[in-house]
C-alpha positions as CSV (number, residue, x, y, z in Angstrom):
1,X,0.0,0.0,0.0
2,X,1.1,3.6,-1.4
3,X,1.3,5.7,2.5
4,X,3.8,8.4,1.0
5,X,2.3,12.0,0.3
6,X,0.6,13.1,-2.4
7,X,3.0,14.2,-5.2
8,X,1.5,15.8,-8.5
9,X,-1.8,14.0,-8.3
10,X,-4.6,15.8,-7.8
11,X,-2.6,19.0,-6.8
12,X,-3.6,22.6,-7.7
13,X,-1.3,25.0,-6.4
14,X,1.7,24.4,-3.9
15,X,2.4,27.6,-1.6
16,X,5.5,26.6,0.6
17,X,4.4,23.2,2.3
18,X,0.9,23.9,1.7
19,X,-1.1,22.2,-0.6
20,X,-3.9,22.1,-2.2
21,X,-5.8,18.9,-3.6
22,X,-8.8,17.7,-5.1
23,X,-10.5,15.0,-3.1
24,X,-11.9,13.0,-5.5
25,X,-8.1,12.5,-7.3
26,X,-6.6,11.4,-4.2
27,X,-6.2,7.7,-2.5
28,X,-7.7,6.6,0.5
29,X,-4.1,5.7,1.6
30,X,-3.0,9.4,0.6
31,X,-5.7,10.7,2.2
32,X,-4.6,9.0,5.3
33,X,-1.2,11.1,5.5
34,X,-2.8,14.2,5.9
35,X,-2.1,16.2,9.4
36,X,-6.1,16.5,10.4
37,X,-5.5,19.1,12.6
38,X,-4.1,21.2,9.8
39,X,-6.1,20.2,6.4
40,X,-9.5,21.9,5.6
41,X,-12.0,20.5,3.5
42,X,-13.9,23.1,1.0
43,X,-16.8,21.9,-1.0
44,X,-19.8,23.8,-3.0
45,X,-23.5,23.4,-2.5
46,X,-25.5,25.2,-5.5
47,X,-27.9,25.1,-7.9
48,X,-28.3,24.8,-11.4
49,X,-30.8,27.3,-12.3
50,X,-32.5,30.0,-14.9
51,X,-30.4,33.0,-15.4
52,X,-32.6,34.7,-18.0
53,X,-31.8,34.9,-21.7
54,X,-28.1,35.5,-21.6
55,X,-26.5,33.6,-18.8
56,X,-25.8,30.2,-18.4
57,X,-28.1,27.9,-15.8
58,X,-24.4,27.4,-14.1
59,X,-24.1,30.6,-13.2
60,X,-24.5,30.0,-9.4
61,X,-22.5,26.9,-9.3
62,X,-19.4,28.4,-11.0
63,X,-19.1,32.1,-9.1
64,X,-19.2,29.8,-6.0
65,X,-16.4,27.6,-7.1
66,X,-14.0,30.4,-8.0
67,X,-14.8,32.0,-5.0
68,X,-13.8,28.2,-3.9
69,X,-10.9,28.2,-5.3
70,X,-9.4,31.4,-4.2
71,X,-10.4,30.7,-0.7
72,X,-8.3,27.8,-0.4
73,X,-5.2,30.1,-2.0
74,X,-5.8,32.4,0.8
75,X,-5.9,29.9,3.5
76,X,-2.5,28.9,2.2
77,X,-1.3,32.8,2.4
78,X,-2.2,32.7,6.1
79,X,-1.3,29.4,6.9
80,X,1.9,28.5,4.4
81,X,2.0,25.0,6.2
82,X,-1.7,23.3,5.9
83,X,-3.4,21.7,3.4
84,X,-6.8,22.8,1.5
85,X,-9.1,19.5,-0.5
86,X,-11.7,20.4,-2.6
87,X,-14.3,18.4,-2.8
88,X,-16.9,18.0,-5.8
89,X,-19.5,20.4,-6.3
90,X,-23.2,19.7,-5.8
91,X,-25.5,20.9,-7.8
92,X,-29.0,21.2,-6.4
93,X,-30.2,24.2,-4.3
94,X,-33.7,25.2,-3.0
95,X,-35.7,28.2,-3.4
96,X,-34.9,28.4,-6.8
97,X,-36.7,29.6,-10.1
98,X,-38.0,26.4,-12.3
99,X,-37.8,25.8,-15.2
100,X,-35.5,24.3,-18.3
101,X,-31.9,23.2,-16.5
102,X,-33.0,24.0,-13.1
103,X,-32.1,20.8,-10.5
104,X,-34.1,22.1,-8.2
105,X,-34.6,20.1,-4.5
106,X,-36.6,20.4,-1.7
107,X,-34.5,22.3,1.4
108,X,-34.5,19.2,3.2
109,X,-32.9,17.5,0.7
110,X,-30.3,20.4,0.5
111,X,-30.0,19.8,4.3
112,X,-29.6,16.1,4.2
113,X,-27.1,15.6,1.8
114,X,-24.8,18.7,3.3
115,X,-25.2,17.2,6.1
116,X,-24.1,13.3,5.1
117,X,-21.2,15.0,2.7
118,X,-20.1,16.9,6.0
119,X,-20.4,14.0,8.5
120,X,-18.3,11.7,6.3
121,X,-15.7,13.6,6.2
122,X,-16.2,14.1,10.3
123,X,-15.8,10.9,10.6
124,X,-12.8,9.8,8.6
125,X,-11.2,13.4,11.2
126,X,-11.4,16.3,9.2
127,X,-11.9,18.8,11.3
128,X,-12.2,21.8,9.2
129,X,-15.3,22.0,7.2
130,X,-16.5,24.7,5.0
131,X,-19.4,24.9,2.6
132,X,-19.5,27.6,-0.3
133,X,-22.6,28.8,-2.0
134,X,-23.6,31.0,-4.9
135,X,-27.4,30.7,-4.6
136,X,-29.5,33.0,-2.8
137,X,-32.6,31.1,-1.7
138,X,-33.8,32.0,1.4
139,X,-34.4,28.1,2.1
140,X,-31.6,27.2,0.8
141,X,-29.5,29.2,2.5
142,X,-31.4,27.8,6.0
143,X,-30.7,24.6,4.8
144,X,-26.7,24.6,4.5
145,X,-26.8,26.7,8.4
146,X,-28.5,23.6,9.3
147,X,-26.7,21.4,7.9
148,X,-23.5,22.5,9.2
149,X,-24.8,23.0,12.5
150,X,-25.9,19.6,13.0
151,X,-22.5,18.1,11.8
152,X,-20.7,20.6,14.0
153,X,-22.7,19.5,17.5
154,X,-22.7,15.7,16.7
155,X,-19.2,15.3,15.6
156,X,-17.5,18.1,17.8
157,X,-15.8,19.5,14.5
158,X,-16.0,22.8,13.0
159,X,-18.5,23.1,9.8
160,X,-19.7,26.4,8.8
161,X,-21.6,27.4,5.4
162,X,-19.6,30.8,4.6
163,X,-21.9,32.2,2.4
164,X,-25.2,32.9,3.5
165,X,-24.8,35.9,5.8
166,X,-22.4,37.8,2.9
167,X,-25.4,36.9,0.2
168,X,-28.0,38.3,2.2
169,X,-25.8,41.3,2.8
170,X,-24.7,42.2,-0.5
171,X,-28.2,41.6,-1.5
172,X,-29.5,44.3,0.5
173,X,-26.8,46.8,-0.7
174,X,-24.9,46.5,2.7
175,X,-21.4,46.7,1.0
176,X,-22.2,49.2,-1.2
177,X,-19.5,51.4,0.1
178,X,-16.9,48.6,0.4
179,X,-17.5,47.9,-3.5
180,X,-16.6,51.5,-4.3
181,X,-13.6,51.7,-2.3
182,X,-12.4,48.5,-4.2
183,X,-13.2,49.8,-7.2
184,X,-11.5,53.3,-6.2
185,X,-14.2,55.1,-8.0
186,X,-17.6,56.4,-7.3
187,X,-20.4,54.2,-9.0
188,X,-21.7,55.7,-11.9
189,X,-25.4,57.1,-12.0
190,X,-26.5,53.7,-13.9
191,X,-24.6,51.5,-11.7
192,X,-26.2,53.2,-8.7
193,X,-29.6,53.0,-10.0
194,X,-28.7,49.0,-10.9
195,X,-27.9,48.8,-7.1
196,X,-31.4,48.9,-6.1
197,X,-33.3,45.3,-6.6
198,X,-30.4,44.0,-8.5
199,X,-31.2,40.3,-7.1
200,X,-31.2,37.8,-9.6
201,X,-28.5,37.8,-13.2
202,X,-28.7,41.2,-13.2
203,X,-25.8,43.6,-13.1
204,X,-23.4,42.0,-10.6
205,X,-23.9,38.2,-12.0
206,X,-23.7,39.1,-15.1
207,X,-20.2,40.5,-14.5
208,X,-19.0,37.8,-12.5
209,X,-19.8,35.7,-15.2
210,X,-18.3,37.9,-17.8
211,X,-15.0,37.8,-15.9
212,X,-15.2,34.2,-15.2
213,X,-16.7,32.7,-18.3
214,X,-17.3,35.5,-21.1
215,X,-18.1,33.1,-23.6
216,X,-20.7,32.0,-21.9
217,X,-22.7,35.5,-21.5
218,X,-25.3,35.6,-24.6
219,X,-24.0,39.5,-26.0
220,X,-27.8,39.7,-25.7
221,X,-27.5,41.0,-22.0
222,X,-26.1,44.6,-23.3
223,X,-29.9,45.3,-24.8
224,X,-31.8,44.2,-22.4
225,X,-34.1,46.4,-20.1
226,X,-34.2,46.8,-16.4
227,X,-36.6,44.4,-14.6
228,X,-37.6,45.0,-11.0
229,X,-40.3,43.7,-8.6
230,X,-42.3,44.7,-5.8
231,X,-42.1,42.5,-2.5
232,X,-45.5,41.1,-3.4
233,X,-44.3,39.3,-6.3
234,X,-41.9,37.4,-4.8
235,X,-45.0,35.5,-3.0
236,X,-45.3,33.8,-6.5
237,X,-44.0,31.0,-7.7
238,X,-41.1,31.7,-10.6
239,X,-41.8,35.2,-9.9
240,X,-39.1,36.5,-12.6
241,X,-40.4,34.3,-15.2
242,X,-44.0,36.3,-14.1
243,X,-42.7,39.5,-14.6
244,X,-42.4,42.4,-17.6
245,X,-40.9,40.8,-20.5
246,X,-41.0,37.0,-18.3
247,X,-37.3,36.4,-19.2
248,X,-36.4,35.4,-15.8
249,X,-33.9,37.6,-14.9
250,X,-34.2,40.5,-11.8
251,X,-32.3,43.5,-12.4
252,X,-30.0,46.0,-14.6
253,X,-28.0,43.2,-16.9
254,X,-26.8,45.7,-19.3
255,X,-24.7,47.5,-16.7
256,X,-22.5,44.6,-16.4
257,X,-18.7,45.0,-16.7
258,X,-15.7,42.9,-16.2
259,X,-14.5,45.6,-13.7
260,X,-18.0,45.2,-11.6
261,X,-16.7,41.7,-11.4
262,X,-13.7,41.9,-10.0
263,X,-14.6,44.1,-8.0
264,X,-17.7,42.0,-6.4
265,X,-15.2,38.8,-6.6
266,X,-12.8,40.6,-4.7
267,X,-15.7,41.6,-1.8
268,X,-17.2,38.5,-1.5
269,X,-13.5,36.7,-1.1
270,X,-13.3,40.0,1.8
271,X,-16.0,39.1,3.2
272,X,-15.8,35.5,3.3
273,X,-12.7,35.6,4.7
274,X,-13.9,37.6,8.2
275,X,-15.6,34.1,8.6
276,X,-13.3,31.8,8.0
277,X,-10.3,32.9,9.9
278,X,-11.7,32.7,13.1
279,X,-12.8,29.1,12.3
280,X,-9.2,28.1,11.7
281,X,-8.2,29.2,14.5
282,X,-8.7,26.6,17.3
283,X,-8.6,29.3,20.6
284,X,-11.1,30.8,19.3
285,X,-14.5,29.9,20.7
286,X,-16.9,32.4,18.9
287,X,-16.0,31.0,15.1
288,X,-19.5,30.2,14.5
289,X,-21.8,32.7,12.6
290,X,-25.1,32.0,10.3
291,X,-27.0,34.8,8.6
292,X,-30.2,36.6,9.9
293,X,-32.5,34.3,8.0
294,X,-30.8,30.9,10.4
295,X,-33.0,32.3,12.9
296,X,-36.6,33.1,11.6
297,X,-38.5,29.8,12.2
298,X,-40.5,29.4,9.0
299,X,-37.6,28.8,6.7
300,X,-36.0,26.1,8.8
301,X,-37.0,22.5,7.3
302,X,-38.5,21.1,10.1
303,X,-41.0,23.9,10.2
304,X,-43.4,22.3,8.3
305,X,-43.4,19.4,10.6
306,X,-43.5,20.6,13.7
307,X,-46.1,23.0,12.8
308,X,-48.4,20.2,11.4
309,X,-47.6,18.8,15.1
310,X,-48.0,21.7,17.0
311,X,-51.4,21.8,14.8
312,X,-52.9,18.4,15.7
313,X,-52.3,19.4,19.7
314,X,-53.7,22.1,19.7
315,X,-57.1,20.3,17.9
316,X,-56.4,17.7,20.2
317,X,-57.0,19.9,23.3
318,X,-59.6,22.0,21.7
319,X,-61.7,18.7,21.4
320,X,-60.7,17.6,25.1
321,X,-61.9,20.9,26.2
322,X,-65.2,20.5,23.9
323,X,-65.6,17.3,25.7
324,X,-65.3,18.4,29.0
């Protein structure tokens, strides 16, 4: 049996004794050689879904695994001696908008299988767990907090989905000024008015794409008109499909620009990164953080059940008391 290190196989970048690997290229017998205490495991949870006309239904899945990859480079800048796996993408989210090349799955579902990719790992020692998304489903983003927080409490290891809070807050403009001081420039009058409502392969994913994958983007996105909605249509179903000219997209797509997307890569890497340093470092006992949505009870997954529960007491004791 092969116990020596990994050499070339399966290896992305080497940054003095760290390393960085792909799971699924490695041996179990290489895996084995691994320092647990010093290897973190990254892996991406997102759908495929409909990014209007011009963008491809990968969109979520690949700004997430960039933002992946660079991660695991700057774990290697701060800590030049560990080593970063990548495990395989999954791509299924909740909350999203159906229709052709969506894989679209219930939140538990979401939950479960986060959770059994997360415990696995747990239980072969990997200590150092951290799920990336590029979705932003309310739902789904409730399912990965869950999902992580169940594998952290039963295994006693640290698992934390990075991405929820910093979706939620770029969504609602929260790092409006951060974006400006990284792109050393004042948004322009169009960019500011994209800002507003600019939710779903709009302006900002339709840059990141175009600096990620430009021949992917349709040249159609340049001509096409803003679409916004009204917090009433988002109680429908495929609301964006619903709306104006019902091509599925939320947003200003025509002020994309490469610069916009380095500049939102560059904030959400940022931003990512105020969580994950302090879940790397094993003093510190307040690593774990979830976004505002973890705590409203209706989007957790068990809600439905414990509802339907909480519903059939109630009748119970209403008849009781009808009895009596």
């Amino acid at each position: 049996m092969d116990e020596t290190p990994p050499s070339s196989a399966g290896k992305l970048t080497a940054t003095g004794k760290g390393r960085i690997f792909r799971l699924e290229e490695l041996t179990f017998s290489q895996l084995e050689t691994f320092d647990r205490t010093r290897t973190v495991v990254l892996f991406t949870v997102s759908p495929l879904e409909e990014h209007g006309p011009h963008l491809p239904v990968g969109t979520d899945l690949m700004t997430a695994d960039t933002i992946c990859r660079k991660l695991a480079e700057r774990i290697l800048e701060a800590e030049p001696g560990w080593t970063v796996l990548i495990g395989p993408s999954i791509p299924i989210g909740a909350s999203a908008f159906d229709h052709a090349g969506t894989l679209l799955a219930r939140a538990r579902t979401v939950r479960n299988v986060t959770l059994d990719y997360g415990a696995a790992l747990a239980r072969h020692g990997f200590s150092y767990l951290l799920v990336l998304n590029g979705h932003g489903g309310p739902r789904h983003i409730v399912a990965l907090e869950e999902a992580a927080a169940a594998v952290t409490r039963r295994y006693k290891v640290r698992m934390l989905s990075v991405s929820g809070p910093v979706l939620w807050e770029f969504m609602r403009g929260r790092y409006a000024n951060r974006l400006e001081a990284i792109l050393g420039r004042p948004f322009t009058a169009v960019e500011r008015e994209a800002l507003s409502g600019d939710t779903h392969a709009g302006m900002w994913e339709t840059s990141l794409v175009l600096l990620a994958r430009p021949e992917l983007v349709n040249s159609t996105y340049a001509g096409l008109p803003t679409q916004k909605f009204r917090l009433i249509d988002a109680l429908r179903r495929n609301y964006p499909l619903q709306l104006g000219n019902r091509m599925g997209y939320i947003g200003t797509p025509s002020a994309a620009c490469t610069e916009l997307g380095l500049a939102a890569q560059q904030l959400f890497l940022e931003a990512v990164w105020e969580f994950v340093l302090p879940v790397l470092d094993a003093r510190n006992k307040k690593w774990w953080r979830t976004s505002i949505l973890y705590k409203l009870p209706f989007l957790r997954t068990g809600f439905p059940f414990v509802a339907a529960v909480a519903g059939l007491v109630l009748a119970g004791w209403a008849i009781l008391h009808w009895l009596h």
